[in-house]
C-alpha positions, 0 to 999 in steps of 0.5 A: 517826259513827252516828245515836245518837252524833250525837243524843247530841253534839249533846244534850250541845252543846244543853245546854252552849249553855243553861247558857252562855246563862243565865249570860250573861244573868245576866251582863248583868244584873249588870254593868248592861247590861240597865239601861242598854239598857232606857234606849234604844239605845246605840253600844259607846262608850257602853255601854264608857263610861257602864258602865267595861266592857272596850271587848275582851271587850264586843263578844263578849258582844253578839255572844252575846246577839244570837245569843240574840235579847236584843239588837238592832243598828240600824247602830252602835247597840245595843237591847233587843230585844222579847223582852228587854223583855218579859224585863225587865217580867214576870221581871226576875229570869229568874225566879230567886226562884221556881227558887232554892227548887228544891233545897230543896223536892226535898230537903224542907227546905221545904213548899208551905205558904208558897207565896202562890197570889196570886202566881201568879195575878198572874204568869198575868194579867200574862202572859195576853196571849202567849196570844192566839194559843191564845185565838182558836183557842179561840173558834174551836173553840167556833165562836163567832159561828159560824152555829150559835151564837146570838148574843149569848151571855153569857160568864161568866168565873171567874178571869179574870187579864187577860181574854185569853181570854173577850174573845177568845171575846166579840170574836167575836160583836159582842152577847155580853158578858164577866162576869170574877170575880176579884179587884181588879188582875185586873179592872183588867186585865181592863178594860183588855183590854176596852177595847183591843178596843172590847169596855168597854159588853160587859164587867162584874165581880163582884170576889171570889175566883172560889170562892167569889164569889156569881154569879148561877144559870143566867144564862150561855151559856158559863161560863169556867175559864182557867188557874185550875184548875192552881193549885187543890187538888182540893177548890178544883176540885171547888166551882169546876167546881160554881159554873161549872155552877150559873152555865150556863143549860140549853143552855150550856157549861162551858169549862176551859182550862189546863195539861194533862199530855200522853198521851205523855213530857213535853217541857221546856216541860210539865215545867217548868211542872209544876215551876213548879206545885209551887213556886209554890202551895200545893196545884196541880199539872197535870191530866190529860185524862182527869182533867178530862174525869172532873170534869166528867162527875161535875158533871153535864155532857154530850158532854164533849170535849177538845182540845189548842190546837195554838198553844199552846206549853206544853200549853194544852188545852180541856175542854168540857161542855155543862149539857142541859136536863131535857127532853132527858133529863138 
């Protein structure tokens, strides 16, 4: 068999082996066993019993959903694994309520007019955390709490969901201090955040929409964009980035963190976030580098630099440009 041949078999097996993972995902939800594991560990006698499933066909189905790490064996009884509650808590439906409306948004039998951007940033908030890997790599490409940092910088974050990534930037350095705008359940979480990390005297919040919320002018060191700017239109962007600016004190940075197209063909972690963009907001899509490097340019901003966070598994990029002061030639 040629090396073609066998990139396409084992494509076609690839692909088969995800269909069937999916339906037996929705399997297990419908028939109860998800439930009833997220209730704690059972024997198979239990499951058969308290679920009047067939006691023959059932352990096949556990082997399946071990073998996709949803379940877990501990000796003769059985758990939802962390992946599996972690499942249950922020896409209980594995999200089908968002990729039912697929066939009929690409047939054009609905718009994205009904489509509530608010629900998207309350999933990104809820989910911010299982980027904490990306956030420290973030902080510590900007060299926070680094020798050529000053200390104590005042971080401003601009629609900050749960805070993940400015209280990891913040954590760096023991004097800085964290600002969140957004709105009021974000901030709770945001707070909770802070508070997880000892980080609750250093941390403040303005609530509001991030737009268009008053912050104060030319107070902060660093001024944070985090997954925000994906799930805006392109005018919403444009005053964003402007508030961010008008925020930063001479000398300060501008940050932009999100979902970026890559220079080369998508891979199905980017295209399906791309996707989940269009069905999810009214108006956002994925940027490119060279489009976010060009928005912040035209707002006034120097020495604007790019980088794709490496820990990131969905295309996670940073942006940044720095506000110079009028005497170095601005």
């Amino acid at each position: 068999m040629s090396t073609a041949q066998e990139r396409i078999l084992a494509q076609y097996q690839g692909l088969m082996q995800v269909n069937a993972s999916s339906h037996l995902l929705r399997a297990a939800r419908k028939i109860g066993l998800i439930d009833e594991l997220r209730g704690g560990q059972r024997t198979m006698e239990q499951l058969v019993q308290n679920l009047k499933l067939q006691e023959s066909s059932l352990p096949l189905m556990i082997d399946a959903l071990m073998a996709v790490g949803i379940v877990e064996k501990y000796d003769n009884d059985h758990a939802l694994s962390r992946a599996g509650h972690l499942l249950c808590q922020y896409d209980d439906d594995l999200g089908d309520s968002l990729w039912e409306k697929l066939a009929d948004r690409i047939q054009g039998k609905t718009d994205r007019s009904g489509n509530d951007d608010k629900f998207q940033h309350h999933y990104l908030a809820a989910t911010q955390w299982a980027h904490t890997a990306s956030a420290m790599q973030a902080a510590e490409i900007l060299d926070i709490g680094g020798e050529d940092q000053k200390p104590g910088i005042r971080i401003l974050d601009l629609g900050g969901g749960s805070a993940v990534w400015s209280c990891a930037m913040a954590h760096r350095d023991a004097e800085s201090t964290v600002t969140v705008v957004d709105d009021a359940a974000s901030i709770e979480a945001a707070k909770a955040t802070a508070e997880s990390i000892e980080m609750a005297d250093r941390f403040s919040a303005i609530e509001g929409d991030p737009v268009s919320a008053p912050v104060p002018a030319e107070s902060f060191d660093l001024v944070l964009i985090a997954q925000r700017i994906a799930c805006l239109g392109p005018e919403q962007v444009k005053n964003l980035i402007k508030k961010a600016v008008e925020a930063t004190a001479a000398g300060g940075r501008v940050v932009v963190i999100d979902l970026f197209r890559g220079p080369s063909a998508p891979h199905l972690a980017e295209a399906i976030e791309a996707l989940r963009l269009d069905l999810a907001t009214v108006a956002g899509q994925m940027p490119g580098l060279e489009e976010i490097q060009q928005q912040l340019s035209d707002a006034g901003l120097k020495r604007v630099q790019f980088a794709f966070l490496a820990a990131s598994k969905v295309n996670m990029g940073m942006a940044v440009g720095e506000k110079l002061a009028v005497s170095a030639g601005v």
